[in-house]
PDB file with SEQRES, HELIX, SHEET and CRYST1 records, atoms N, CA, C and O in Angstrom:
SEQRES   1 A   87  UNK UNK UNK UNK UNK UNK UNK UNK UNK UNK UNK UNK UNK          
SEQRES   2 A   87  UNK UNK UNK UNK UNK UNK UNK UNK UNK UNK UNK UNK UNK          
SEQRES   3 A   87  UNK UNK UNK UNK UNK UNK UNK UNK UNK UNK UNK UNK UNK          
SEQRES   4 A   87  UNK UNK UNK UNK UNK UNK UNK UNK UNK UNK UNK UNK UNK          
SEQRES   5 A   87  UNK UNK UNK UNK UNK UNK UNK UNK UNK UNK UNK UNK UNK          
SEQRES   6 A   87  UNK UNK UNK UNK UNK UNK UNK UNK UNK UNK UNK UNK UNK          
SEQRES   7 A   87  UNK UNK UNK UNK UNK UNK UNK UNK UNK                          
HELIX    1 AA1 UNK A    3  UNK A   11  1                                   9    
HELIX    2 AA2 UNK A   13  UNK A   16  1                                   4    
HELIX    3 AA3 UNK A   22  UNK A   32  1                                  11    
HELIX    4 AA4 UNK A   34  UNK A   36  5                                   3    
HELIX    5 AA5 UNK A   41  UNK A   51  1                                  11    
HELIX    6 AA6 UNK A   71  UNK A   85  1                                  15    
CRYST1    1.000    1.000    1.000  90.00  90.00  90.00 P 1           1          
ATOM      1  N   UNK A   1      95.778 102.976 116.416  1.00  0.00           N  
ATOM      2  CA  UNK A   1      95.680 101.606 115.943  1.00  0.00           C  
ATOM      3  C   UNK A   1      96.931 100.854 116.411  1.00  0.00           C  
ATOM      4  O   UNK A   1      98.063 101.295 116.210  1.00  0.00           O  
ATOM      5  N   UNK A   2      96.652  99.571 117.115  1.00  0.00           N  
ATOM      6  CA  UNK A   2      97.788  98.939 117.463  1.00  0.00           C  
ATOM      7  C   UNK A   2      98.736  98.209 116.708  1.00  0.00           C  
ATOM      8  O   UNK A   2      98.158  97.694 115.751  1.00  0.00           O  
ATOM      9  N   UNK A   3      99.767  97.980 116.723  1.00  0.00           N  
ATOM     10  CA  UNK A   3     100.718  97.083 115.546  1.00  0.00           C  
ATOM     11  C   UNK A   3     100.030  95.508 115.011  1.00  0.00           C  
ATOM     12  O   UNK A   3     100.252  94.903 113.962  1.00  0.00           O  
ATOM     13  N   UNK A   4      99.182  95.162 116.097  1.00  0.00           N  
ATOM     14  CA  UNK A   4      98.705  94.122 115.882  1.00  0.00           C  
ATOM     15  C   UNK A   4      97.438  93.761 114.966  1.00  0.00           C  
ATOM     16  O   UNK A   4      96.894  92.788 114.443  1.00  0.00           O  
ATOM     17  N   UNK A   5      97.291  95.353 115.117  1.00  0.00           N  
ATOM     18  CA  UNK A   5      95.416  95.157 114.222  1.00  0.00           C  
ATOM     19  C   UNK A   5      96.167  95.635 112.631  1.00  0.00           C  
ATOM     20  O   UNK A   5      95.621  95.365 111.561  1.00  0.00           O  
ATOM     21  N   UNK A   6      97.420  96.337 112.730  1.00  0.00           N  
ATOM     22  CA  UNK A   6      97.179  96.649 111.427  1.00  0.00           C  
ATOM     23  C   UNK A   6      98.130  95.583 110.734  1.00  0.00           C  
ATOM     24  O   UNK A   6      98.171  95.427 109.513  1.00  0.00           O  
ATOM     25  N   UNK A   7      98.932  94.827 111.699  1.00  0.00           N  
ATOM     26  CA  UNK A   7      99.449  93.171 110.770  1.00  0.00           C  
ATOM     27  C   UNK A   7      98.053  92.872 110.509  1.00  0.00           C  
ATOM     28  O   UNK A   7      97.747  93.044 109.329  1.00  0.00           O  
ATOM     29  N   UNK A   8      97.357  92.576 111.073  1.00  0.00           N  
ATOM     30  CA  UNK A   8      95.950  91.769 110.928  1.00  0.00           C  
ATOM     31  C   UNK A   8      95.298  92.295 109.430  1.00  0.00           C  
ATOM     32  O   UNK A   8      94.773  91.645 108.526  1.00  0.00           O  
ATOM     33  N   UNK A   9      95.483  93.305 109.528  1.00  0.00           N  
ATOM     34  CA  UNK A   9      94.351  94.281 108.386  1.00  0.00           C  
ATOM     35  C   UNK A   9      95.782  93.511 106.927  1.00  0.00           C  
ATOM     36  O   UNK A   9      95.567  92.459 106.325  1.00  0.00           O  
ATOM     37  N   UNK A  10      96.378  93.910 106.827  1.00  0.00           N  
ATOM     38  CA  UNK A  10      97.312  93.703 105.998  1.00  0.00           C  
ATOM     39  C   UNK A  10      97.262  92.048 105.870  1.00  0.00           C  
ATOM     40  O   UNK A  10      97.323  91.487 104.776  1.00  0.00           O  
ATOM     41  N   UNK A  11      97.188  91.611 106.649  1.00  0.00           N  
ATOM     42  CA  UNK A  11      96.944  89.975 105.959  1.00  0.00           C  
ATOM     43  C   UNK A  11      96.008  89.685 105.405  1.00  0.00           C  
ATOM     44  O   UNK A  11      95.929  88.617 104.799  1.00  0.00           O  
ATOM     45  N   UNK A  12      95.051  90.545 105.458  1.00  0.00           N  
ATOM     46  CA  UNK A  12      93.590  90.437 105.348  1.00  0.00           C  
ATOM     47  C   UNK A  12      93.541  90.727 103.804  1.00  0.00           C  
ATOM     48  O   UNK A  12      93.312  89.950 102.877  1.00  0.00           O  
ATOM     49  N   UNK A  13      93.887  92.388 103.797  1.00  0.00           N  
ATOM     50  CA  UNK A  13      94.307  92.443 102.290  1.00  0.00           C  
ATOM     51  C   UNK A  13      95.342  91.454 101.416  1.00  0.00           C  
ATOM     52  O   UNK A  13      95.567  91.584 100.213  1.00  0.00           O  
ATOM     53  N   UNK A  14      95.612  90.976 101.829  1.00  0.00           N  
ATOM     54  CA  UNK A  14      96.754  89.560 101.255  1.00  0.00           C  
ATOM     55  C   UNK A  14      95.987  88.586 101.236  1.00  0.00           C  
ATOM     56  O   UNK A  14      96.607  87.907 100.417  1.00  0.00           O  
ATOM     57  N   UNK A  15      95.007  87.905 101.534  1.00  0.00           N  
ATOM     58  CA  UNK A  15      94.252  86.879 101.575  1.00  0.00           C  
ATOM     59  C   UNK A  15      92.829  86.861 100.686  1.00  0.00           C  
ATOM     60  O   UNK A  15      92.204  86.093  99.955  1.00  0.00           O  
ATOM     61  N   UNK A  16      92.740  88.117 101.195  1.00  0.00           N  
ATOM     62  CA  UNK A  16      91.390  89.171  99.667  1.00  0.00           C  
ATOM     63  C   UNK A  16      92.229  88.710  98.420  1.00  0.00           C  
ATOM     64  O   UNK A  16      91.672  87.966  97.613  1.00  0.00           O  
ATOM     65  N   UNK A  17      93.266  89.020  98.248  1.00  0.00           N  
ATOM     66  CA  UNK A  17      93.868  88.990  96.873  1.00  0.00           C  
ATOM     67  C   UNK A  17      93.916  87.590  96.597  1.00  0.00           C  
ATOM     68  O   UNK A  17      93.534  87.322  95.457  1.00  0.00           O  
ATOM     69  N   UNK A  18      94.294  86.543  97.344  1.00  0.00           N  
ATOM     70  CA  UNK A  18      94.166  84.981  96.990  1.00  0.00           C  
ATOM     71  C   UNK A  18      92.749  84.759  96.779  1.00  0.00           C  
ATOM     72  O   UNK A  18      92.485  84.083  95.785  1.00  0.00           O  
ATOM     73  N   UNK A  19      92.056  85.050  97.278  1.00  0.00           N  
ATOM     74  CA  UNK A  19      90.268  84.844  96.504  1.00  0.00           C  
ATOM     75  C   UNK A  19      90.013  83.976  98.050  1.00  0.00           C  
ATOM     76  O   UNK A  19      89.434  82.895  97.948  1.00  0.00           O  
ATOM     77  N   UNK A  20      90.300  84.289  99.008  1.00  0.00           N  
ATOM     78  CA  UNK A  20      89.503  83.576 100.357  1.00  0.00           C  
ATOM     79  C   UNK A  20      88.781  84.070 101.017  1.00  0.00           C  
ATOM     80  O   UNK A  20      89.166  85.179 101.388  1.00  0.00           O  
ATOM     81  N   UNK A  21      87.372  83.620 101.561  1.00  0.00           N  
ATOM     82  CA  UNK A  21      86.195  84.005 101.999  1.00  0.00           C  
ATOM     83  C   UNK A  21      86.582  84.504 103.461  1.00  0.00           C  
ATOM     84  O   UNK A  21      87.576  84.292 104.156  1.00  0.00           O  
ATOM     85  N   UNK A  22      85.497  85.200 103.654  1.00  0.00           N  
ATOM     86  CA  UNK A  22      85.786  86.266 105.356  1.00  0.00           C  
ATOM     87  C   UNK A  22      85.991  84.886 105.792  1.00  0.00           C  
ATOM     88  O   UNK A  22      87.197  84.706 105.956  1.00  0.00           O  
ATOM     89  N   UNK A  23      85.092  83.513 106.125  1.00  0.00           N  
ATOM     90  CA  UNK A  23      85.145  82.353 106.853  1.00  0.00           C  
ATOM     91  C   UNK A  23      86.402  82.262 107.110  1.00  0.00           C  
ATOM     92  O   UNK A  23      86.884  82.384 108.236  1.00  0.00           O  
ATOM     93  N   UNK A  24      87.451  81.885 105.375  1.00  0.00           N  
ATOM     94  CA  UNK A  24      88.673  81.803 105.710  1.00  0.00           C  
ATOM     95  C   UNK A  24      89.123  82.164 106.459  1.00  0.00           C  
ATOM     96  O   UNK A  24      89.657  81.614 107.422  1.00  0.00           O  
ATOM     97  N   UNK A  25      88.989  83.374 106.135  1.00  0.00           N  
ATOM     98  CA  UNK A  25      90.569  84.307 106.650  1.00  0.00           C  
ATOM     99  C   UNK A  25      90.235  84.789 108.178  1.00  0.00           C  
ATOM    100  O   UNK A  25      91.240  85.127 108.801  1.00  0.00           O  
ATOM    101  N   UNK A  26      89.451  84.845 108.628  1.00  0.00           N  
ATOM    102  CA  UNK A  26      88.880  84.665 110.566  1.00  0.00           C  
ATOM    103  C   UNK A  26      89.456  83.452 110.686  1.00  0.00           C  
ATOM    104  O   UNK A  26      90.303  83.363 111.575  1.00  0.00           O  
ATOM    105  N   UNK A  27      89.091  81.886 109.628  1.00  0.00           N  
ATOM    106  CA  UNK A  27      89.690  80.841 110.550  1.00  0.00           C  
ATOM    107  C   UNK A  27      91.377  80.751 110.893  1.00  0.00           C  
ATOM    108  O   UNK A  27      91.981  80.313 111.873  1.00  0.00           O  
ATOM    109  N   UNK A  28      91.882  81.435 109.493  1.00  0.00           N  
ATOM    110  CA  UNK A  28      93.478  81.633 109.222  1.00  0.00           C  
ATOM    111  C   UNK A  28      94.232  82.518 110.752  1.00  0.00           C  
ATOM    112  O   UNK A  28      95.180  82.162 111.453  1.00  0.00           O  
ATOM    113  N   UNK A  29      93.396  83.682 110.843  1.00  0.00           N  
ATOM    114  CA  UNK A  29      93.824  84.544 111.842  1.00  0.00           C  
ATOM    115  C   UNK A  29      93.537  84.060 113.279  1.00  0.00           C  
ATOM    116  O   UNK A  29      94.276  84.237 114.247  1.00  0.00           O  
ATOM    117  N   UNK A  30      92.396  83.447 113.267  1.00  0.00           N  
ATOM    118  CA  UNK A  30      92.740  82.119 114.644  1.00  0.00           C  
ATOM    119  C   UNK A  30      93.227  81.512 114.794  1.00  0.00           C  
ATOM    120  O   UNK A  30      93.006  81.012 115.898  1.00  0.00           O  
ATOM    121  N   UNK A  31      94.197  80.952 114.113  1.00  0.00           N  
ATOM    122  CA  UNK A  31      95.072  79.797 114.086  1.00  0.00           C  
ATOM    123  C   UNK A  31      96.421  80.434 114.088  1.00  0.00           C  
ATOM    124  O   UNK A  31      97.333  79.890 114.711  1.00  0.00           O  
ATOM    125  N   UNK A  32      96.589  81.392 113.526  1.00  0.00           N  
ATOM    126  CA  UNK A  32      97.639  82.129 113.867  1.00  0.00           C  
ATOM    127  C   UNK A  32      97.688  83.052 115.337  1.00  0.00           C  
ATOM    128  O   UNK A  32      98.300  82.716 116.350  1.00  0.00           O  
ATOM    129  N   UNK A  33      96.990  84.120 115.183  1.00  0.00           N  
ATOM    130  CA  UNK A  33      96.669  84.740 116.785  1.00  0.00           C  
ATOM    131  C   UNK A  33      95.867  84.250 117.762  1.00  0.00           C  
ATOM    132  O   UNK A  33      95.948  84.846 118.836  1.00  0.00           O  
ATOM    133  N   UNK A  34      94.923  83.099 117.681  1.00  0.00           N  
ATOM    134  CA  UNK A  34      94.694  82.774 118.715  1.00  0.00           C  
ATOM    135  C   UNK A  34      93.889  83.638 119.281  1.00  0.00           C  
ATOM    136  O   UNK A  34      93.267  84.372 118.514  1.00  0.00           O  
ATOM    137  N   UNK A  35      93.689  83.785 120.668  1.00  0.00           N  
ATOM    138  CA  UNK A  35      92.428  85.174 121.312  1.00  0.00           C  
ATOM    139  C   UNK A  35      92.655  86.263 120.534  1.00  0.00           C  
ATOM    140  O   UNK A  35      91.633  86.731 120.033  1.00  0.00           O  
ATOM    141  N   UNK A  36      93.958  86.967 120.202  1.00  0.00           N  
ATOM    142  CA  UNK A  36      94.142  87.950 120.454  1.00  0.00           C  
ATOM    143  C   UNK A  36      94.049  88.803 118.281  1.00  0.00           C  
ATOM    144  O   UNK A  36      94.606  89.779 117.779  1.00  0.00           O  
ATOM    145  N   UNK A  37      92.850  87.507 117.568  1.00  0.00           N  
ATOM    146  CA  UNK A  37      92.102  87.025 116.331  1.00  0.00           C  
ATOM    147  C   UNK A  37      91.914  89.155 117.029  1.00  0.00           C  
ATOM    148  O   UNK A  37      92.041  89.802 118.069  1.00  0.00           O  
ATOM    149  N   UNK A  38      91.478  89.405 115.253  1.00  0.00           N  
ATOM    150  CA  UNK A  38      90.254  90.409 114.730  1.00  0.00           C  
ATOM    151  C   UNK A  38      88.801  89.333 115.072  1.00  0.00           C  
ATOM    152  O   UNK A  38      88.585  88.147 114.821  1.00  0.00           O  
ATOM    153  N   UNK A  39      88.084  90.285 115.678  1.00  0.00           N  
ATOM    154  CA  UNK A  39      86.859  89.728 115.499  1.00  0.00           C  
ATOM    155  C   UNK A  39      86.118  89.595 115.015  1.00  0.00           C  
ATOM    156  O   UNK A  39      85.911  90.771 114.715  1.00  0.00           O  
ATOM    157  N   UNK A  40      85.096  88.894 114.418  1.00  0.00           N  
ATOM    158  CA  UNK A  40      84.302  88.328 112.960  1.00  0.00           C  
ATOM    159  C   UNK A  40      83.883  89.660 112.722  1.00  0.00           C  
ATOM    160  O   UNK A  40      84.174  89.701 111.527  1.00  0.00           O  
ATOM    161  N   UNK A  41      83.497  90.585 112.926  1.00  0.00           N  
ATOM    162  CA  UNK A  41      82.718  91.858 112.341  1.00  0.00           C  
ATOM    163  C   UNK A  41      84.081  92.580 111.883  1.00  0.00           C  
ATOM    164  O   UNK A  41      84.233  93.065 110.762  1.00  0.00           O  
ATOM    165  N   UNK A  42      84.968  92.587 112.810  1.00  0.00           N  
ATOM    166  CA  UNK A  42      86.024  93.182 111.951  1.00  0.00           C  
ATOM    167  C   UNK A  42      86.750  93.237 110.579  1.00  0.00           C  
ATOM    168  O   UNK A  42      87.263  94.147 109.926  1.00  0.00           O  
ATOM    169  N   UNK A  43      86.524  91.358 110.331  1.00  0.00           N  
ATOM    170  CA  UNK A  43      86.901  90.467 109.601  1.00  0.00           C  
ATOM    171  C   UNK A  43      86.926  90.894 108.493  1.00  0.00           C  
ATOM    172  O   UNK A  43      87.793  91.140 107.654  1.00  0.00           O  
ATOM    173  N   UNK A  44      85.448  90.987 108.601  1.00  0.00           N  
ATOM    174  CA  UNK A  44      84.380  91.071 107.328  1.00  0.00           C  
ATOM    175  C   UNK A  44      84.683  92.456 107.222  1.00  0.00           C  
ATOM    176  O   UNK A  44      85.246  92.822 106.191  1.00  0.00           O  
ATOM    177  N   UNK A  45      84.412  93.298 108.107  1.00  0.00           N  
ATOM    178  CA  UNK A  45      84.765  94.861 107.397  1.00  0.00           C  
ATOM    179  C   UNK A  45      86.036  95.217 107.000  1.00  0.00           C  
ATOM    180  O   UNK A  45      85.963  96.384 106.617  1.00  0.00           O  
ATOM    181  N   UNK A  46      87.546  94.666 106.861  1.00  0.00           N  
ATOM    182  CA  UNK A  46      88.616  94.629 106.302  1.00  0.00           C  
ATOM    183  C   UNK A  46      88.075  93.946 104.982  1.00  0.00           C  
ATOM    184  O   UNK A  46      88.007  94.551 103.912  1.00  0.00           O  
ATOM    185  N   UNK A  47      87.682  92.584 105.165  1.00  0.00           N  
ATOM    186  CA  UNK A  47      87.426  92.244 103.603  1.00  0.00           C  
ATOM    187  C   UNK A  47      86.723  92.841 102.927  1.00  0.00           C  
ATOM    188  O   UNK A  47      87.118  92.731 101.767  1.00  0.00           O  
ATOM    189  N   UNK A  48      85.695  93.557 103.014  1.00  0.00           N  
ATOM    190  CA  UNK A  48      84.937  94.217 102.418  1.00  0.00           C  
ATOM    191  C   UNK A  48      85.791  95.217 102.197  1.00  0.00           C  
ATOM    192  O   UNK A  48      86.093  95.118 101.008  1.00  0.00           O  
ATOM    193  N   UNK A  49      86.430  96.247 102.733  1.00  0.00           N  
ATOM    194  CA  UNK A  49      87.667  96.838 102.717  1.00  0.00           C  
ATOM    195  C   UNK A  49      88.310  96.957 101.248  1.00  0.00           C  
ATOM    196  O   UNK A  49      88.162  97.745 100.314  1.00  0.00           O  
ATOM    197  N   UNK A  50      89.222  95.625 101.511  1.00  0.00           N  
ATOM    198  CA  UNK A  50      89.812  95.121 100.556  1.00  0.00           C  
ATOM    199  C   UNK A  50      89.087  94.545  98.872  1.00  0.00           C  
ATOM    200  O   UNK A  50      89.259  94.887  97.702  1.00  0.00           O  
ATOM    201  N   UNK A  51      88.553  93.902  99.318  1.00  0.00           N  
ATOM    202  CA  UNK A  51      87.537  93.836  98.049  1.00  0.00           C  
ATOM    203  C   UNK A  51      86.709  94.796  97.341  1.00  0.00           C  
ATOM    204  O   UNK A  51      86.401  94.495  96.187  1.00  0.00           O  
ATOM    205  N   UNK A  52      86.320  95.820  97.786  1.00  0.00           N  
ATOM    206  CA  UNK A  52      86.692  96.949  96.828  1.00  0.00           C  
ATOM    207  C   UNK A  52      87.674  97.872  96.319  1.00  0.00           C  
ATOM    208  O   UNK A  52      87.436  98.872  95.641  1.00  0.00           O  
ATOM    209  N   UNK A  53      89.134  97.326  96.818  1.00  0.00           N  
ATOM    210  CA  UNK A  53      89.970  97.956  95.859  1.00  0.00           C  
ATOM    211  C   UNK A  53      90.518  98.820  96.989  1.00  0.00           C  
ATOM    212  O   UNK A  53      91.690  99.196  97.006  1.00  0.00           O  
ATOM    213  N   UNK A  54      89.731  99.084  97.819  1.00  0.00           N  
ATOM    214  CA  UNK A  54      90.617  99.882  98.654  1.00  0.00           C  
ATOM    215  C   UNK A  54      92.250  99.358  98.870  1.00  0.00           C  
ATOM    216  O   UNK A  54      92.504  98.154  98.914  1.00  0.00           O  
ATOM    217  N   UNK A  55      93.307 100.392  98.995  1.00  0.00           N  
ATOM    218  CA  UNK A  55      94.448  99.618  99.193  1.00  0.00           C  
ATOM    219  C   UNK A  55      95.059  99.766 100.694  1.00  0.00           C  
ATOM    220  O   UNK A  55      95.803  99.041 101.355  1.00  0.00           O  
ATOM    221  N   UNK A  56      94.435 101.001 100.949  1.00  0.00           N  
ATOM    222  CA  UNK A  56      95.447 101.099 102.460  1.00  0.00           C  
ATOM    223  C   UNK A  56      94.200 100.579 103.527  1.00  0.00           C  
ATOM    224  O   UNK A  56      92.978 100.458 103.616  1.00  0.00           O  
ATOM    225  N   UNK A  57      95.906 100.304 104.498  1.00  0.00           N  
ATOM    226  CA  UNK A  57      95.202  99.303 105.683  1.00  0.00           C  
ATOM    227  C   UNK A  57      95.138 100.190 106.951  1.00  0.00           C  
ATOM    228  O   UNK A  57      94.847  99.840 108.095  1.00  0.00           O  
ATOM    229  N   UNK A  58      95.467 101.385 106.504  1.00  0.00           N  
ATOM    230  CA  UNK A  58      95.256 102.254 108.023  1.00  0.00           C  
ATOM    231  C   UNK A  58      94.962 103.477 106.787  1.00  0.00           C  
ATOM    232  O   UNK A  58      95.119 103.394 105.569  1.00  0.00           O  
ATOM    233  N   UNK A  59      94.267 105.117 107.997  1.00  0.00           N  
ATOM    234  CA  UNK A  59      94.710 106.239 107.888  1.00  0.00           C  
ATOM    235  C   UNK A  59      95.416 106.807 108.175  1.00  0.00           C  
ATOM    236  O   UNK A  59      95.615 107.865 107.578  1.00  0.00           O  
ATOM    237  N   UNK A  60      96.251 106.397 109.333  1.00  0.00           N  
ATOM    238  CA  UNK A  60      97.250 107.242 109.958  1.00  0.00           C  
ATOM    239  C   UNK A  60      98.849 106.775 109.145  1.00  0.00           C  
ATOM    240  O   UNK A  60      99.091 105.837 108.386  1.00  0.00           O  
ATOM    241  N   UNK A  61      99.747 107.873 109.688  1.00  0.00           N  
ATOM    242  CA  UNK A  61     101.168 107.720 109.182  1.00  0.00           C  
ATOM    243  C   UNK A  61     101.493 106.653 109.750  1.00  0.00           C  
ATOM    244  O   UNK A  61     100.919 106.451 110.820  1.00  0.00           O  
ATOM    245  N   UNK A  62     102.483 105.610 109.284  1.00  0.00           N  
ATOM    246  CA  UNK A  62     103.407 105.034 110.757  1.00  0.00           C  
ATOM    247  C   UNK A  62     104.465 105.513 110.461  1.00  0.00           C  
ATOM    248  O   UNK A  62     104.696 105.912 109.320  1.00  0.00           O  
ATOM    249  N   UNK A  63     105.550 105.584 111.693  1.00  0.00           N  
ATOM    250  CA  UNK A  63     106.659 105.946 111.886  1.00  0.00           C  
ATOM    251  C   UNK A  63     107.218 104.057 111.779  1.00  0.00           C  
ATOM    252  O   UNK A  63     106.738 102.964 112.078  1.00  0.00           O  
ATOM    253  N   UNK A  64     108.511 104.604 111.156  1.00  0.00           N  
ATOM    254  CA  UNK A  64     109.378 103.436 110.398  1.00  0.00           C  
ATOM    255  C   UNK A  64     110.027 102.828 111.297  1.00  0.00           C  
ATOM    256  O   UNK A  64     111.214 102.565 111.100  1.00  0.00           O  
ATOM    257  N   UNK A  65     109.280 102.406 112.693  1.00  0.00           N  
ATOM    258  CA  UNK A  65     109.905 101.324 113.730  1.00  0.00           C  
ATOM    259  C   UNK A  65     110.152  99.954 112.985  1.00  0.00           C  
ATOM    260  O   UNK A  65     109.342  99.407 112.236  1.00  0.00           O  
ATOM    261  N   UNK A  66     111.584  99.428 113.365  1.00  0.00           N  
ATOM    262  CA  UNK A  66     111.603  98.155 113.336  1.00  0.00           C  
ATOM    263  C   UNK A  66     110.454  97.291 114.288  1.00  0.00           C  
ATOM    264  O   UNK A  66     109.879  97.440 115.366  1.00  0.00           O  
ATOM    265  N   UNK A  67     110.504  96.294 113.171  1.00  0.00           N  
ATOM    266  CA  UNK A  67     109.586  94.385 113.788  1.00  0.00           C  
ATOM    267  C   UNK A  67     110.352  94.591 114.647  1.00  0.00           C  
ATOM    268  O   UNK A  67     111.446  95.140 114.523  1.00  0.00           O  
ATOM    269  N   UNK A  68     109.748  94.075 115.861  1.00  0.00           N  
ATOM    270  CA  UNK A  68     109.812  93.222 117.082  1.00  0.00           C  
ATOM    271  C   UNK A  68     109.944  91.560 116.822  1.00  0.00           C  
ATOM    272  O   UNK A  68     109.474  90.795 115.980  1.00  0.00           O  
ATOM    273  N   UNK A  69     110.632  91.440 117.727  1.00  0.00           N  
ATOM    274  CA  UNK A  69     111.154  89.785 117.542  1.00  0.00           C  
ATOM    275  C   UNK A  69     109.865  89.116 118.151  1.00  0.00           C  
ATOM    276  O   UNK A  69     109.916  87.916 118.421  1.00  0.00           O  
ATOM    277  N   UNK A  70     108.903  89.716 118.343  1.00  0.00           N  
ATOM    278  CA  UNK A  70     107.753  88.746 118.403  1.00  0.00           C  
ATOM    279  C   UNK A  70     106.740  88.760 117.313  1.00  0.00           C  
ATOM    280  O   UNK A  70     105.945  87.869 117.014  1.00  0.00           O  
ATOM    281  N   UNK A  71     106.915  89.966 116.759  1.00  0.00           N  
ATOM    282  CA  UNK A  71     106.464  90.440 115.605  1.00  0.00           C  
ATOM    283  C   UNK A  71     106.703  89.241 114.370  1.00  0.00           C  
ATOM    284  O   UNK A  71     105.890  88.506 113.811  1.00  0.00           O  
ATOM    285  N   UNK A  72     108.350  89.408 114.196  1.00  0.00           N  
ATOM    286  CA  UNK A  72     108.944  88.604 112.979  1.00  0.00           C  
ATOM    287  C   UNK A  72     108.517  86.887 113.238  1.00  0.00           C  
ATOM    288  O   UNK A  72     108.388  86.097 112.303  1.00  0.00           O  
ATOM    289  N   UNK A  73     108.355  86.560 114.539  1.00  0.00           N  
ATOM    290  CA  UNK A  73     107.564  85.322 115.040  1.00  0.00           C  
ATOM    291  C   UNK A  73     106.519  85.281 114.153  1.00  0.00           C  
ATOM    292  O   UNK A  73     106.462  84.620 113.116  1.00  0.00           O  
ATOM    293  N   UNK A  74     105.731  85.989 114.593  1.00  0.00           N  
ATOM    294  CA  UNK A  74     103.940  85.683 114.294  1.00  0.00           C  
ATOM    295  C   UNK A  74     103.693  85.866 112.476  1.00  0.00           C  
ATOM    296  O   UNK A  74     102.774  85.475 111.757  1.00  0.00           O  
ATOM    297  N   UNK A  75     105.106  86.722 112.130  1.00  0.00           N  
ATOM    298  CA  UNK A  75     104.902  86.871 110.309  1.00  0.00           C  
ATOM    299  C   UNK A  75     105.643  85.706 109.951  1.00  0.00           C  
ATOM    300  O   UNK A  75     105.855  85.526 108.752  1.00  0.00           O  
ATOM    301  N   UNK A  76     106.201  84.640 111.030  1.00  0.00           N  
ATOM    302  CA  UNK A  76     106.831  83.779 110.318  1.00  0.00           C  
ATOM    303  C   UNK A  76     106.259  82.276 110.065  1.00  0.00           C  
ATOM    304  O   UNK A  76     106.602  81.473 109.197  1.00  0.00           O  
ATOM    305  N   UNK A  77     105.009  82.106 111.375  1.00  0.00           N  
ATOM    306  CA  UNK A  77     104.055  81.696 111.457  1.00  0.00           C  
ATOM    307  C   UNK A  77     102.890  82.193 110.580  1.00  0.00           C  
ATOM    308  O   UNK A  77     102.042  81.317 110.418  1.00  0.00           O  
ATOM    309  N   UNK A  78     102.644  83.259 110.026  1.00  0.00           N  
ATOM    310  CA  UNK A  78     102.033  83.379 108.965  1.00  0.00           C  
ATOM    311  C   UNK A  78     102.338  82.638 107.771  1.00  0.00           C  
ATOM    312  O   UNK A  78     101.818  81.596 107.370  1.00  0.00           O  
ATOM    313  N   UNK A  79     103.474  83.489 107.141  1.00  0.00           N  
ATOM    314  CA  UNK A  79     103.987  82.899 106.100  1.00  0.00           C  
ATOM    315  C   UNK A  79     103.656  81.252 105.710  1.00  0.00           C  
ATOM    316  O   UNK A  79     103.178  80.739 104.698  1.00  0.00           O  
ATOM    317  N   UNK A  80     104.128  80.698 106.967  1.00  0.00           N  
ATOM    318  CA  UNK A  80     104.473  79.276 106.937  1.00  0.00           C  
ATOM    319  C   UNK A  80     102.586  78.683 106.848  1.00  0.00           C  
ATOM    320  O   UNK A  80     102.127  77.943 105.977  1.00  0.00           O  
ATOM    321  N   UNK A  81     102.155  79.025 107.506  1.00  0.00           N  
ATOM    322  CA  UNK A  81     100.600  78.770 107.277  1.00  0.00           C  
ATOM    323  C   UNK A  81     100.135  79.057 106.084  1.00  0.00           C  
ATOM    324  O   UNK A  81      99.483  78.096 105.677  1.00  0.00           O  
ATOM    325  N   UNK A  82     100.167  80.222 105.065  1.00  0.00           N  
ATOM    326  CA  UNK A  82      99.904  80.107 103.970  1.00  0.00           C  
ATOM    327  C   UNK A  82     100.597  79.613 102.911  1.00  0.00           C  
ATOM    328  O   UNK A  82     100.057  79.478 101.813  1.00  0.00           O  
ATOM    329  N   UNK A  83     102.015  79.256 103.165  1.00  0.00           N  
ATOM    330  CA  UNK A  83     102.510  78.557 102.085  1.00  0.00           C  
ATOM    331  C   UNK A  83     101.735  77.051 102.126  1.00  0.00           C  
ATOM    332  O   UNK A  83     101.286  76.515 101.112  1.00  0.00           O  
ATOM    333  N   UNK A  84     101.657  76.436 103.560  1.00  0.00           N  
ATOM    334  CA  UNK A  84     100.701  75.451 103.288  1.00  0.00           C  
ATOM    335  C   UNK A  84      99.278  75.516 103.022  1.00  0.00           C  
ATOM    336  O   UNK A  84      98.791  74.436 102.687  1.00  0.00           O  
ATOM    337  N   UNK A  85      98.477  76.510 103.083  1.00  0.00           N  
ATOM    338  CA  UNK A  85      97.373  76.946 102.451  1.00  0.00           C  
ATOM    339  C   UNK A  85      97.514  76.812 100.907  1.00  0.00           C  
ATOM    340  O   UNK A  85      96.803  76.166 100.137  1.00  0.00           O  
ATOM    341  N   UNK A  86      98.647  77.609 100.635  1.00  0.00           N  
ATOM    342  CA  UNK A  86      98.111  77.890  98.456  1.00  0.00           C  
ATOM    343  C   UNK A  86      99.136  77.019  98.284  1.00  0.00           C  
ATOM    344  O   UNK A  86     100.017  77.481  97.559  1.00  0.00           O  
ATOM    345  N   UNK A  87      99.413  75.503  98.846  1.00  0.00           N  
ATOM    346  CA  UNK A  87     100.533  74.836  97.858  1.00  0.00           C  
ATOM    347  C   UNK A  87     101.670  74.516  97.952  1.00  0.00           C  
ATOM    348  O   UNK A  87     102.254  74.022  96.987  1.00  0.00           O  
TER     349      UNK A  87                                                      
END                                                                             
């Protein structure tokens, strides 16, 4: 699993918890990633995911690499998108 799908999955579960529809959170992750979006079937199968309670966003271990400075970019552009989302 790439670093990118499992930021993705993890926002996903973060956005499940605000009460936002798969619609949302595909339109949220386009606007943030752009092409390189989960794709609508994916979307939906993280939220579904998440909405039953499941908590983890992968099976595998990760090893405790530092963010990448493009990384801390795109979570900072997150952030900033949902603070104007909830308020």
């Amino acid at each position: 699993m790439s670093e990118l799908e499992l930021e993705q999955q993890t926002h996903i579960k973060f956005l499940v918890k605000l009460g936002k529809s798969g619609n949302e959170i595909r339109e949220i992750l386009v606007q943030v990633y752009g092409d390189n979006a989960m794709k609508k079937t994916a979307v939906y199968r993280w939220v579904k995911h998440s909405s039953e309670g499941k908590e983890s966003v992968t099976d595998e271990e990760r090893s405790g690499q530092p963010a990448t400075a493009e990384l801390k970019k795109t979570l900072q552009k997150f952030v900033k998108l949902c603070v104007k989302i909830i308020g």
